[in-house]
C-alpha positions, 0 to 999 in steps of 0.5 A: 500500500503506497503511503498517501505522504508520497503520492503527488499529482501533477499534469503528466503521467508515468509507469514501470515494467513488471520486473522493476522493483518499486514505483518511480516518481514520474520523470519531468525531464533529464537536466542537461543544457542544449544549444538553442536553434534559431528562427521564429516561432511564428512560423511554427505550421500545425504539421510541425506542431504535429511532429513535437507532440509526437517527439514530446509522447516519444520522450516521456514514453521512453523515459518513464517506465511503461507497464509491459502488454502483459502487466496486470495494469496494461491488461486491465486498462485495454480491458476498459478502453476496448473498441475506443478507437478514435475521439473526433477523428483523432487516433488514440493509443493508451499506456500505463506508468507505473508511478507513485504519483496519481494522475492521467493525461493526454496529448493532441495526438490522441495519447492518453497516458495513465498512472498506476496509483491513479488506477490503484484508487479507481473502480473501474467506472471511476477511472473510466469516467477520469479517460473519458474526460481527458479524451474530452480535452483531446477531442474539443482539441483543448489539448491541441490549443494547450500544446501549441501555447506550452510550445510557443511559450517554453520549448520555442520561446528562443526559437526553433529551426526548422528546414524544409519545413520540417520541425527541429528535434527539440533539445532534452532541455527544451522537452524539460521547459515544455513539461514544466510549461504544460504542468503549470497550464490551465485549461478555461472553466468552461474547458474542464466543464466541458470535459466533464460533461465529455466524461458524463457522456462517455459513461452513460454511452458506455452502459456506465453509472455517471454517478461515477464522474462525481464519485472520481472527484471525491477521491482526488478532494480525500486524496487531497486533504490526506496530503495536506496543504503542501500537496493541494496545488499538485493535487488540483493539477490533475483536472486543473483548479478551474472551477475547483473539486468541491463545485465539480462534484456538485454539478455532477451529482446535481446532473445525476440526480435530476436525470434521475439516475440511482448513486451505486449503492456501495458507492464511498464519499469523501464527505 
């Protein structure tokens, strides 16, 4: 049982392989300086864009430790993911990371990345309803408006070069400042409520209880006052602090009850 003191919540995800002894905090970035190249970042073209999400999914898969295909993590996680192909014309693809820290995210490409501590405190429905939100963000493309953001402000901010119009390999310590940038990022209220809303949709056209949006969001406000105030900021991250749990929890539970649907009767609050 992992000790909750430990367990942190930040933007991205990360895993381990079945031989690894022990989880891993999640690995923002390898610390080595890198030549800046030079050409404005006003140029950057949405197929360049395209080729950084790709380079930046790249690096963090190589280095977190991803749960192997036949990790009891992986298994489950292609178990509840089956038959999701696609969010709004964008492929997905789902790994898990094997980490201490407790979180999901995904990219604009279409990778949702999953943490094992996060399914370690999520029924099934519950971590469903968690991917059903962030595939949300990726088919609103709000994960596509964020990157670019994240990109322009951070990695790019000195510029990048690029010829023939092809991106330049980021540096490792470009793809840290990327990571630090995306950590730090908000998505806009209406954003997140439409992802959540995303989520809601996502249960109920899955054969799901909904209640289980609400029920997610309860064990992250547990999570969070168990970690105390050094943690609330990191613990916030996950679904960003616009609104904030308490009035997420509301206006999901709210939308249940007047739809008239039944709370899981072994259902467990954070009250």
């Amino acid at each position: 049982m992992k000790n909750s003191n430990f367990i942190k919540v930040i933007l991205l995800l990360v895993c381990a392989v079945v031989t690894v002894p022990s989880m891993a905090q999640f690995n923002l970035k390898k610390a080595i300086s890198g030549a800046t190249k030079v050409v404005s970042a006003a140029t950057l073209t949405d197929e360049q864009m395209t080729e950084y999400v790709a380079e930046y999914i790249d690096w963090m898969d190589k280095h977190n430790q991803v749960c192997a295909d036949d990790n009891e993590y992986t298994i489950r996680l292609k178990k509840l993911t089956e038959g999701l192909t696609d969010a709004d014309g964008i492929p997905l693809n789902f790994k898990v990371y094997y980490v201490i820290d407790v979180n999901a995210f995904a990219c604009a490409d279409g990778s949702v990345r999953v943490f094992s501590s996060l399914m370690d405190i999520m029924t099934d429905e519950e971590l469903l309803g968690v991917i059903g939100h962030e595939i949300g963000h990726v088919a609103h493309r709000d994960s596509k408006k964020g990157f670019r953001t994240a990109l322009l402000t951070s990695a790019l901010k000195d510029g990048i070069s690029s010829q023939g119009g092809k991106a330049a390999a980021l540096t490792d310590s470009q793809i840290g400042d990327l990571t630090e940038a995306l950590v730090n990022a908000r998505y806009s209220q209406k954003q997140e409520c439409d992802a959540d809303d995303y989520g809601y949709e996502f249960l109920k056209k899955a054969g799901k209880n909904p209640w289980s949006m609400a029920l997610s969001f309860q064990k992250l406000k547990k999570l969070q006052e168990e970690s105390g105030a050094q943690g609330t900021s990191k613990l916030n991250q996950l679904f960003s602090t616009h609104p904030d749990l308490d009035l997420r929890i509301k206006r999901m539970e709210e939308r249940a009850t007047e739809e008239g649907i039944e709370k899981p009767a072994s259902a467990t609050t954070a009250e």
